[in-house]
MARBA-3410 file (N, C-alpha, C, O; in Angstrom, 1 decimal):
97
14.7,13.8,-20.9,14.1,13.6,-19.6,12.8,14.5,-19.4,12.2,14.7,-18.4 ~ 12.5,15.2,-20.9,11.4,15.9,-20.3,10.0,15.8,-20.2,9.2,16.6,-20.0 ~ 9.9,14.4,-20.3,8.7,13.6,-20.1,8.4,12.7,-19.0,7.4,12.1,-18.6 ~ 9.6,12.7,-18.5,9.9,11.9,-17.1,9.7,12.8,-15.9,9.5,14.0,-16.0 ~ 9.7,12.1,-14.6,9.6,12.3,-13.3,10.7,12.4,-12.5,11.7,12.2,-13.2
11.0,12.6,-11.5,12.1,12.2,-11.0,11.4,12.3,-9.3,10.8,13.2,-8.8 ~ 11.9,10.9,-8.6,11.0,10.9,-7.6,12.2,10.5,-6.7,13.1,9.8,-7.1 ~ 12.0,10.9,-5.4,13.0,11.0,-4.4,12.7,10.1,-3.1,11.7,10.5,-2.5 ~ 13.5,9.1,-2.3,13.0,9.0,-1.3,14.5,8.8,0.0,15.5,8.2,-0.1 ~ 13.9,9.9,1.1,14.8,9.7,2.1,15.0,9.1,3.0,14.7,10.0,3.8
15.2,8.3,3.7,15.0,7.5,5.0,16.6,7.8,5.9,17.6,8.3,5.5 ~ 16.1,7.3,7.2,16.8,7.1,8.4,17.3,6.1,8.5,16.8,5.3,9.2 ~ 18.5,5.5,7.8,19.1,3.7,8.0,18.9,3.5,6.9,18.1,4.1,6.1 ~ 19.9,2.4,6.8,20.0,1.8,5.0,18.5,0.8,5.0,17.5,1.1,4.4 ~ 18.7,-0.2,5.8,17.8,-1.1,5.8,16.6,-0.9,5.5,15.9,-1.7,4.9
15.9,0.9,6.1,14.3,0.9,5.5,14.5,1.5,3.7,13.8,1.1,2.8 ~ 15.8,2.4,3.4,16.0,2.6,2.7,15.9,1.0,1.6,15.3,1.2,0.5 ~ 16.2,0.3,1.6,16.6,-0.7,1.1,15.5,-1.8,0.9,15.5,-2.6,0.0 ~ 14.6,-1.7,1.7,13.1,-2.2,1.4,11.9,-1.1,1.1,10.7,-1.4,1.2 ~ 12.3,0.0,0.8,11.6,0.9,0.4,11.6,1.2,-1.3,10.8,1.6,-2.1
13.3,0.8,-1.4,13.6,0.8,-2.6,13.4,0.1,-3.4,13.2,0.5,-4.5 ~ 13.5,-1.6,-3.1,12.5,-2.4,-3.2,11.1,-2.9,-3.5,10.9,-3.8,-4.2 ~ 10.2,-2.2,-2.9,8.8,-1.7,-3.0,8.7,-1.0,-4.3,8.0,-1.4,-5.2 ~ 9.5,0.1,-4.4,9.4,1.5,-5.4,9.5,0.4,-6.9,8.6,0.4,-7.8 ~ 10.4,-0.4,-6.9,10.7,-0.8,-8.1,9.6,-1.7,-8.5,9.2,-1.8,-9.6
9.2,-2.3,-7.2,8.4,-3.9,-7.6,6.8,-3.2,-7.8,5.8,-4.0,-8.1 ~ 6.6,-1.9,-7.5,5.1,-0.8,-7.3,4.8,-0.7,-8.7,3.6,-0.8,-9.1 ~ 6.1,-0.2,-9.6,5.4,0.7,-11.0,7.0,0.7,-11.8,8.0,0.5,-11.1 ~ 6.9,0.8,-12.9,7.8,0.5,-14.3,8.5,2.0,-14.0,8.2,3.2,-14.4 ~ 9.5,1.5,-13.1,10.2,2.8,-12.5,11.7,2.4,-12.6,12.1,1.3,-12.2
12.9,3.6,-13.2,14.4,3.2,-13.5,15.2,3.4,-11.4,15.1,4.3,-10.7 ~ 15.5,2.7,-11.3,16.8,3.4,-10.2,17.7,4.1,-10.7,18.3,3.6,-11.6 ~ 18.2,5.3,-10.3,19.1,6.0,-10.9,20.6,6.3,-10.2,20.7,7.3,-9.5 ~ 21.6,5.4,-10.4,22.6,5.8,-9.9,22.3,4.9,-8.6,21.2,4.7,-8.1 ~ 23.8,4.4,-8.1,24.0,4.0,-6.8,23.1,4.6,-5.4,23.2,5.8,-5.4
22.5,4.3,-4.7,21.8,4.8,-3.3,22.8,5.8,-2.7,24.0,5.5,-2.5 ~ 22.3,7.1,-2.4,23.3,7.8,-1.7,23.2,7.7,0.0,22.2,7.3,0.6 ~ 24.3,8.2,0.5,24.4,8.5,1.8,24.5,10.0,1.8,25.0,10.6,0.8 ~ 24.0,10.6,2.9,23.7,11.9,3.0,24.2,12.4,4.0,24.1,13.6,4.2 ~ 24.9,11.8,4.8,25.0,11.6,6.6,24.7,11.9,7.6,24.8,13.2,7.6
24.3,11.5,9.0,23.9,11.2,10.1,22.9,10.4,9.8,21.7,10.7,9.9 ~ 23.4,9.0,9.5,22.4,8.0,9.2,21.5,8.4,7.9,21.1,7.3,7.3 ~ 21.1,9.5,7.3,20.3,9.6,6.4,21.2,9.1,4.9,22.3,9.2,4.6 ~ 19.9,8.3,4.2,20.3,7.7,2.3,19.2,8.1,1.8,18.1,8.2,2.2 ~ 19.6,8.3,0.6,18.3,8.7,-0.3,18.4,7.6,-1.1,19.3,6.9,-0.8
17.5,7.3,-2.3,17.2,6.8,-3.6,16.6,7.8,-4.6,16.1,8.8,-4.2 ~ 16.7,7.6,-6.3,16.4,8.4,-7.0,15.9,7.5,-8.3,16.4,6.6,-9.0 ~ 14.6,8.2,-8.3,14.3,6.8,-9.7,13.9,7.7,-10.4,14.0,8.9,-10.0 ~ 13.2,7.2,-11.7,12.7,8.0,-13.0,11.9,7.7,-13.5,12.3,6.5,-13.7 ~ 10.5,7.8,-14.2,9.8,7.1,-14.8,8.5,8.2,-15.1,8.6,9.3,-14.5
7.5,8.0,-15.9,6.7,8.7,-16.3,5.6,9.4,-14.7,5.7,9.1,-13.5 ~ 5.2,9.8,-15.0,4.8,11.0,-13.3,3.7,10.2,-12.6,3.7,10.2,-11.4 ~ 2.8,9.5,-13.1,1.9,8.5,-12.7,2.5,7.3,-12.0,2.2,6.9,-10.9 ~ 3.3,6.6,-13.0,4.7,5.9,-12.5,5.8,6.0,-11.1,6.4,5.1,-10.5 ~ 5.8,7.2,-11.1,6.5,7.5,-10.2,6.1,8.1,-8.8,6.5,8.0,-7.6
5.2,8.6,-9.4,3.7,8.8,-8.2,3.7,7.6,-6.9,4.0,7.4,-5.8 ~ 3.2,6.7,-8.2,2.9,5.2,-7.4,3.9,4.7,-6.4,3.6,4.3,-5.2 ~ 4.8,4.8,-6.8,6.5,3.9,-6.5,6.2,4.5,-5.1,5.7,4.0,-4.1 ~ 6.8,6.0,-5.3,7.0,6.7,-3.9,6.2,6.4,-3.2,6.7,5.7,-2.3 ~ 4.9,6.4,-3.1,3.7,6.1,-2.3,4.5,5.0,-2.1,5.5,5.3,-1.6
4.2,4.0,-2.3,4.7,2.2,-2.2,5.7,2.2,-1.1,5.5,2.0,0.1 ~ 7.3,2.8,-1.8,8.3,2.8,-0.9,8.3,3.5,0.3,8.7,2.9,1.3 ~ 7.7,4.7,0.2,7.5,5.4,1.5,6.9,4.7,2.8,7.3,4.7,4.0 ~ 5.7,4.0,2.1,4.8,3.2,3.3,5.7,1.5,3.6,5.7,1.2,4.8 ~ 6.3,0.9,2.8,7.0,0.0,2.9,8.3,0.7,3.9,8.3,0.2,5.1
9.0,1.5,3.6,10.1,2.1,4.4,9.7,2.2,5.8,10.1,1.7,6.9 ~ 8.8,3.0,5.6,8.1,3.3,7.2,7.6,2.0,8.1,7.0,2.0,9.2 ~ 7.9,1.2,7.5,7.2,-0.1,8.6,8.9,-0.6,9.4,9.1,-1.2,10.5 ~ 9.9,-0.1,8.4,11.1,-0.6,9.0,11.7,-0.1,9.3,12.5,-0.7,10.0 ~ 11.9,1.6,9.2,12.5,2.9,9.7,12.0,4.4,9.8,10.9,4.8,9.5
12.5,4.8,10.1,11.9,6.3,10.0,12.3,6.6,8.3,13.4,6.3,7.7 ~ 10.6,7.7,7.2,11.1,8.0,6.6,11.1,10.0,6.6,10.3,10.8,7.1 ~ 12.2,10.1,5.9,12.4,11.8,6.1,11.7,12.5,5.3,11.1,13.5,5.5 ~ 12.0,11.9,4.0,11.3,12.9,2.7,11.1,11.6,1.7,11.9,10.8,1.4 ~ 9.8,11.8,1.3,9.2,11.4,0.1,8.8,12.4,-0.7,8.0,13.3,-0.3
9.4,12.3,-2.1,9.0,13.8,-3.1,9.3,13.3,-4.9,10.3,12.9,-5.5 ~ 8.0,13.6,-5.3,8.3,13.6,-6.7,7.7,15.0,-7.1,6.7,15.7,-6.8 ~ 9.0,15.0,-8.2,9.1,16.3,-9.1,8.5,15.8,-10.5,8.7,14.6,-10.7 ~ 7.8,16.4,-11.2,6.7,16.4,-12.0,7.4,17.3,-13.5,7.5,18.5,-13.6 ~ 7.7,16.3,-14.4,8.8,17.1,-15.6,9.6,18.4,-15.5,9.2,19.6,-15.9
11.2,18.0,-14.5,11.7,18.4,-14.5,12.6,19.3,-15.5,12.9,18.9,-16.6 ~ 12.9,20.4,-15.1,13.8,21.2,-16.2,15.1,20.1,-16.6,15.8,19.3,-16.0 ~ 15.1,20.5,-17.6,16.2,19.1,-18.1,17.4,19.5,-17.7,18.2,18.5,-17.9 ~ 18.1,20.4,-17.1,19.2,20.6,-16.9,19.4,20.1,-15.2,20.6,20.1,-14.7 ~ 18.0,19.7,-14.5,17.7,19.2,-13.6,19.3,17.6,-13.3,20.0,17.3,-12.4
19.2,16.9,-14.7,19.6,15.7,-14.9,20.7,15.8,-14.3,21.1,15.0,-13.5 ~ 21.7,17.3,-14.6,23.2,17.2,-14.0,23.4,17.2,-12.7,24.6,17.0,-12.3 ~ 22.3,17.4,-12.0,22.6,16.8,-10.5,22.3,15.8,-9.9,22.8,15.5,-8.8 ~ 21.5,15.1,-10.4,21.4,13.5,-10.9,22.5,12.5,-10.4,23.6,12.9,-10.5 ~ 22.4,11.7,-10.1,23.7,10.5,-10.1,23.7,9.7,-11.1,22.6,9.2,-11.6
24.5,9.5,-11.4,24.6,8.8,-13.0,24.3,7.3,-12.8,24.7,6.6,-11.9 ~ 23.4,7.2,-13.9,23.7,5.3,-13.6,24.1,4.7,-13.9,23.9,4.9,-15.1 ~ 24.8,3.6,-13.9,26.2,2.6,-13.6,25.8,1.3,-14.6,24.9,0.3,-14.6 ~ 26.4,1.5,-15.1,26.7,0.1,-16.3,26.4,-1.3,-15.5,27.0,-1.7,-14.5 ~ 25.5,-1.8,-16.0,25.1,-3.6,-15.1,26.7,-4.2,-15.2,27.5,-3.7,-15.9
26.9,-5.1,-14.5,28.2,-5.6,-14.3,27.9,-7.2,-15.0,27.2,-8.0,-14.3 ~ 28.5,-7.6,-16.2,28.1,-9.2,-16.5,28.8,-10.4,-15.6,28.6,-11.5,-15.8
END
C-alpha cells in the first residue's frame, strides 16, 4: 500500500453517501474498500484506494456529487500512507457469484 492513497468521504445520510460513492468510482480508477461504514447520528463514511492523483480526483467528484443530495462532513485524502495505516482499514469483501 505504499504507493497508494487512501481517500475518505463522510456524509450526513446514506443516500448522499451513496451517490457520492458512485461518482468517486465512475471519476477515476479508484478500489472501494470494505463495506460503507456507519459512524452514527446519521453520519457514513466510504474508503477507497488508488494512486494519489486517482484519488485526488474521486473525492473531488464525490464530494461535489454528495453535496447536491446531502450534507457532506469530511472529504480527505491521505497521500502514501504508513503501511501499518491498512490495519484500520476495513477489509474488503470477496464479490459474491
Amino acid at each position: 500500500m505504499a504507493s497508494q492513497a487512501i481517500g475518505l468521504l463522510e456524509t450526513k445520510g446514506l443516500i448522499a453517501l451513496v451517490q457520492g460513492t458512485d461518482a468517486m468510482l465512475k471519476a477515476a480508477n479508484v478500489e472501494l474498500v470494505g463495506p460503507m461504514k456507519s459512524v452514527g447520528s446519521m453520519l457514513v463514511s466510504a474508503t477507497i484506494t488508488g494512486d494519489v492523483a486517482a484519488v485526488k480526483a474521486a473525492i473531488d467528484a464525490g464530494a461535489e456529487s454528495a453535496a447536491s443530495f446531502g450534507e457532506v462532513v469530511s472529504a480527505h485524502v491521505i497521500a502514501r500512507p504508513h503501511d501499518d495505516v491498512s490495519k484500520v482499514l476495513p477489509k474488503a469483501t470477496a464479490a459474491k457469484k
